[in-house]
Every structure is written in structure tokens, then in C-alpha cells.
C-alpha positions as CSV (number, residue, x, y, z in Angstrom):
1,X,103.4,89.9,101.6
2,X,100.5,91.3,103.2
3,X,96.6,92.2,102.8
4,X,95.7,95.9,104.1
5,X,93.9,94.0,107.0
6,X,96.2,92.9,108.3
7,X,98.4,95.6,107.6
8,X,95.9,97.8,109.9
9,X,94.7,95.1,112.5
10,X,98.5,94.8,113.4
11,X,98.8,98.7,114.0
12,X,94.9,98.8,116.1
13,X,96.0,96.0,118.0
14,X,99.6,98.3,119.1
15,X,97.7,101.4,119.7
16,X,95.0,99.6,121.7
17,X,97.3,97.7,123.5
18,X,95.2,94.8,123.4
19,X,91.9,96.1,124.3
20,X,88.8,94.6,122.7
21,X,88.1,96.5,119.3
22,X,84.7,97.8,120.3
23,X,86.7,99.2,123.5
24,X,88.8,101.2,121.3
25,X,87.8,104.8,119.2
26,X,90.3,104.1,116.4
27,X,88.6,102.3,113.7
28,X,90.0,100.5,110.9
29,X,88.7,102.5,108.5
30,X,90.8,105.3,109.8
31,X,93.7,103.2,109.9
32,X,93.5,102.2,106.7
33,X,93.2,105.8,105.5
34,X,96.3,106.8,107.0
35,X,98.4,104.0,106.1
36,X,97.6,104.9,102.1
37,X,98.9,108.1,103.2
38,X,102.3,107.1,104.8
39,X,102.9,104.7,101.8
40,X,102.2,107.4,99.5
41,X,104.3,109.8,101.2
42,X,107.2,107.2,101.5
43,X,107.4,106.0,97.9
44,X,107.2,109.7,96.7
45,X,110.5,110.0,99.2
46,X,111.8,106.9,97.5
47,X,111.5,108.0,94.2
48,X,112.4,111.6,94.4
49,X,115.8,110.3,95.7
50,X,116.4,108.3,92.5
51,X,115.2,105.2,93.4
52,X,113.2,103.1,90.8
53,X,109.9,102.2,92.3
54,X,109.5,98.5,92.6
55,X,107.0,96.5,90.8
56,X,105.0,95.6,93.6
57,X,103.9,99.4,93.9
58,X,101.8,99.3,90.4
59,X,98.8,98.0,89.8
60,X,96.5,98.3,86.4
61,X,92.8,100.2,86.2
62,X,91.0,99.3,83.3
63,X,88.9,102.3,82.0
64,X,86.9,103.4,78.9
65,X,87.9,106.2,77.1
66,X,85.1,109.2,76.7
67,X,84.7,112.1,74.6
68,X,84.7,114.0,77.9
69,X,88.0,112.5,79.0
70,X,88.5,109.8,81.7
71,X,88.6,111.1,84.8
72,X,92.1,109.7,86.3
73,X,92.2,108.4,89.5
74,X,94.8,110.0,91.9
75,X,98.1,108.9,91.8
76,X,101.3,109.3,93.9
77,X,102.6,112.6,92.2
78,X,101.9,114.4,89.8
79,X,100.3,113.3,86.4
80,X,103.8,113.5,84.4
81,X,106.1,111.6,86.4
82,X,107.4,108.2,86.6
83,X,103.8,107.4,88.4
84,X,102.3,105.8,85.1
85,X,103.9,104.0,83.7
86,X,102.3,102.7,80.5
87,X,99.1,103.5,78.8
88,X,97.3,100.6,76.5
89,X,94.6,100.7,74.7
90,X,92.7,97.8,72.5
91,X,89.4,98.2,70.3
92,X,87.5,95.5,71.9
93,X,86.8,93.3,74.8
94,X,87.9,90.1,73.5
95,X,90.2,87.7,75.8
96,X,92.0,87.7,72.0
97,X,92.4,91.0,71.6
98,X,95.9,92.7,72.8
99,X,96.0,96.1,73.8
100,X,99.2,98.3,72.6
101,X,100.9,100.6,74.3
102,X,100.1,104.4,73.5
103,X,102.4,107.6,73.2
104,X,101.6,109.5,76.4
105,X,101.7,113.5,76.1
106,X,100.6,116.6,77.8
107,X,97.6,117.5,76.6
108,X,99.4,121.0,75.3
109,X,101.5,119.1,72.8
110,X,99.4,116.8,71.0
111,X,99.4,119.5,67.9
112,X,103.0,118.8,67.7
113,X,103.4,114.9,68.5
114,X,100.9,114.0,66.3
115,X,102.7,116.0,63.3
116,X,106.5,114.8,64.4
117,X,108.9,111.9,63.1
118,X,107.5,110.3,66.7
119,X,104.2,109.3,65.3
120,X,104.0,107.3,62.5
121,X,100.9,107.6,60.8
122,X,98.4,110.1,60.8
123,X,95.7,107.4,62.3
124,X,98.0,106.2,64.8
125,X,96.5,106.8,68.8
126,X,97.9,108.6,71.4
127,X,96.9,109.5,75.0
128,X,97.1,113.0,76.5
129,X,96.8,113.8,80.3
130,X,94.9,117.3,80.7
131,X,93.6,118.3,84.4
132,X,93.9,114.4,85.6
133,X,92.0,113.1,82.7
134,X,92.8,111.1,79.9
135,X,92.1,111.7,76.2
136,X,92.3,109.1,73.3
137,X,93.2,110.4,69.9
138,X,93.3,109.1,66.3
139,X,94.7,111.9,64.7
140,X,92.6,115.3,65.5
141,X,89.4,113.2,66.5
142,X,88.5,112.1,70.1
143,X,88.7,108.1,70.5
144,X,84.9,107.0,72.7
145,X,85.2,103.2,72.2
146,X,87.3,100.5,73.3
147,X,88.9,99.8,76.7
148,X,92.3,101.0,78.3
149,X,94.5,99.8,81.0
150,X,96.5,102.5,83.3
151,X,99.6,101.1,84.9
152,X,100.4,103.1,87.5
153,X,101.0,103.8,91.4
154,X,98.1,105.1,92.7
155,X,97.5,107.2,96.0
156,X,94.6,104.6,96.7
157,X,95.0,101.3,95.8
158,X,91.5,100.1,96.9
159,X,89.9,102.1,94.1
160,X,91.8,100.5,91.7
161,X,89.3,98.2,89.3
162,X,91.9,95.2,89.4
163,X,92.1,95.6,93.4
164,X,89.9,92.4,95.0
165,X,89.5,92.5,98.6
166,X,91.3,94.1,102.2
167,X,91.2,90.2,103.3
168,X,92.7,88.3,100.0
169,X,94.7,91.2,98.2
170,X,98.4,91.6,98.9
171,X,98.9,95.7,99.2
172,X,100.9,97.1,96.3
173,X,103.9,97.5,98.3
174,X,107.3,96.3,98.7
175,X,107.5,93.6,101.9
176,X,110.6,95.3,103.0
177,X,108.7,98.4,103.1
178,X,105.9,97.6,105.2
179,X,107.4,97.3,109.1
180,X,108.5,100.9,107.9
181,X,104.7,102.0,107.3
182,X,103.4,100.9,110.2
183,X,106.4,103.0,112.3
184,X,105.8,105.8,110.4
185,X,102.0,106.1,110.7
186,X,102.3,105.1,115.1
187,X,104.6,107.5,115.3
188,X,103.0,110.3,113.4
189,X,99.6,109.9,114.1
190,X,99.1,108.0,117.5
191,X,101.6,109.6,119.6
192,X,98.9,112.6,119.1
193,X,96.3,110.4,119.3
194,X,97.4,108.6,122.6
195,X,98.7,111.7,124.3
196,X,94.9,113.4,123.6
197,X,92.7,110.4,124.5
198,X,94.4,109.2,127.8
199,X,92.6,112.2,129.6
200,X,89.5,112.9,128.6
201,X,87.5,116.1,130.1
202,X,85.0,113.4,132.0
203,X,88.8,111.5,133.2
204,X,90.2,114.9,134.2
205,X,87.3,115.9,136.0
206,X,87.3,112.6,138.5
207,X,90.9,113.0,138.8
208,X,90.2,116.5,139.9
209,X,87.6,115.6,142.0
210,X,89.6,112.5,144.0
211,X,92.8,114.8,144.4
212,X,90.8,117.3,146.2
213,X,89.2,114.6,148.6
214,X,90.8,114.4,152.2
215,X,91.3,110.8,153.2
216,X,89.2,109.6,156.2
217,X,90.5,110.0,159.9
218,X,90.3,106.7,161.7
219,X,88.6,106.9,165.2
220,X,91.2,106.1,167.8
221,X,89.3,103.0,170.4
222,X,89.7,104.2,174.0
């Protein structure tokens, strides 16, 4: 496996060609931006093809549930696919304490889950998604205590509370996977990049300036 450093210190060290990192304009933080975005876009390629997304690719945000909702952070796709996978929830922080799994719905269809042969008893939780947040309920009241765990594949895995650091956590990606990021984002992006900052205006101006120089006659000694 690797971290995201040095996932994006192997692609600044191609695309500077070796230069000294304070020589170069691409900064890791831009690196690292785009390499979310290529992994995002390639799992969303993997998985629209049929493929089952590997278990590297989830990780788990731990949240606490609101009466205004919890605001969901992005994930790759859309809220009602294959994305999240589970949602559990548990009543207190104890190390003791398990969390259980919860239903997941569409917001639009809680009325009906919560009075169908799918739900067993009129207290039992489930969690609706509405407008990227999710809502706890225990029947037709809103669920404000407790803690929940989102397993999911999400767009940005550095926001992700159970994410530690660039230089100590492997990224949530499939090893096999990751030679194919780093094509994909020097090919896409710094082929553009490159092509734009090997002449800059003050470049093209010198080059301008010593084509339209005449070279020096040399005095012919008698």
C-alpha cells in the first residue's frame, strides 16, 4: 500500500523532472486534489461496469445524529448507490456498547417502511438520506442522541473522521489501482500543464528578442 504522500511526491517528482520542490509551481496540495479526483472518477468507472468495489475503497465517519439532519459528507456517486454501504447506530459512547446496523431509505419513503412487514416494531430506528443528510428515526420522532458510523466511499478521504495522517495513512484504494491513478492524473492534467508553463510570456519574449539578434561579424587581421 501507499500513504497520499507519497502517492503525490511520486507524481511532483515526474512532472518536475527532478527539480528542487521550491523550483517547481505545482504544489502538493494541488496534487493531492487531483488525485481524489481521478480515484473518484475511476472507481465510479469500476463500479458502473459491475464491478464490486473492493474493500480498501471504504472507510467509516463517525457522526452524531441531529434534529437538523447530519450533513453527509460527499461521496463517490450519488447518495443511493452502492457508495454506503452500511449505516450503524448505538445509544452511547461506551467501548461496550455495539452499534446495529439501520434500514437505510429515501427520505420520501419512510411513511411507508416504517408501517411495512420490513420494520418490525413501531420503535425500531431507521435512517433516511434527504438532500445529502441523514435523519435518525424511532418511529415518527427525530433521533438527537447517540453516535453513528457511515461506511462508505467517499470523494475525499482526508475528511473522513477515522482518516489519521497523509504520512502514516494507507489511501483507501486498491494497490493495483494506484500506478493507474498516477497515469491518469499526468496525463490529464500535466500534459496541459507542461505544454503551458514551458513558455512563459517573460520566456517568449527573450526568445523573441535573441532570434531577432544578428550575430557579430569578426574583424578580418590584415
Amino acid at each position: 500500500m501507499a500513504t497520499l504522500n507519497e502517492i503525490a511526491y511520486n507524481i511532483r517528482n515526474v512532472v518536475s523532472g527532478g527539480v528542487a520542490p521550491d523550483d517547481t509551481d505545482v504544489s502538493l496540495r494541488q496534487i493531492k486534489f487531483m488525485v481524489h479526483y481521478h480515484r473518484a472518477n475511476l472507481l465510479m468507472k469500476y463500479t458502473d461496469n459491475g464491478k464490486k468495489a473492493s474493500n480498501m475503497c471504504f472507510q467509516i465517519d463517525r457522526v452524531i445524529p441531529s434534529y437538523q439532519g447530519v450533513e453527509m459528507k460527499s461521496v463517490v456517486g450519488f447518495n443511493d448507490n452502492r457508495a454506503i454501504r452500511s449505516i450503524a447506530y448505538k445509544e452511547d459512547s461506551s467501548d461496550d456498547s455495539l452499534y446495529s446496523l439501520l434500514p437505510i431509505v429515501q427520505h420520501h419513503d419512510r411513511m411507508f417502511v416504517n408501517n411495512s412487514r420490513f420494520i418490525l416494531a413501531a420503535e425500531s430506528k431507521i435512517a433516511t438520506l434527504s438532500d445529502r443528510k441523514i435523519y435518525v428515526w424511532e418511529g415518527d420522532e427525530i433521533v438527537s442522541e447517540g453516535h453513528l458510523e457511515i461506511n462508505a466511499i467517499f470523494s475525499n478521504p482526508t475528511e473522513v473522521s477515522s482518516y489519521g495522517t497523509d504520512d502514516t495513512t494507507d489511501y483507501p484504494v486498491p494497490e493495483e489501482l494506484i500506478p493507474l491513478i498516477i497515469t491518469n492524473v499526468l496525463q490529464a492534467e500535466f500534459r496541459i500543464m507542461a505544454g503551458t508553463n514551458s513558455k512563459t510570456p517573460n520566456n517568449q519574449v527573450d526568445e523573441a528578442k535573441t532570434k531577432g539578434k544578428k550575430k557579430p561579424q569578426q574583424k578580418v587581421q590584415k
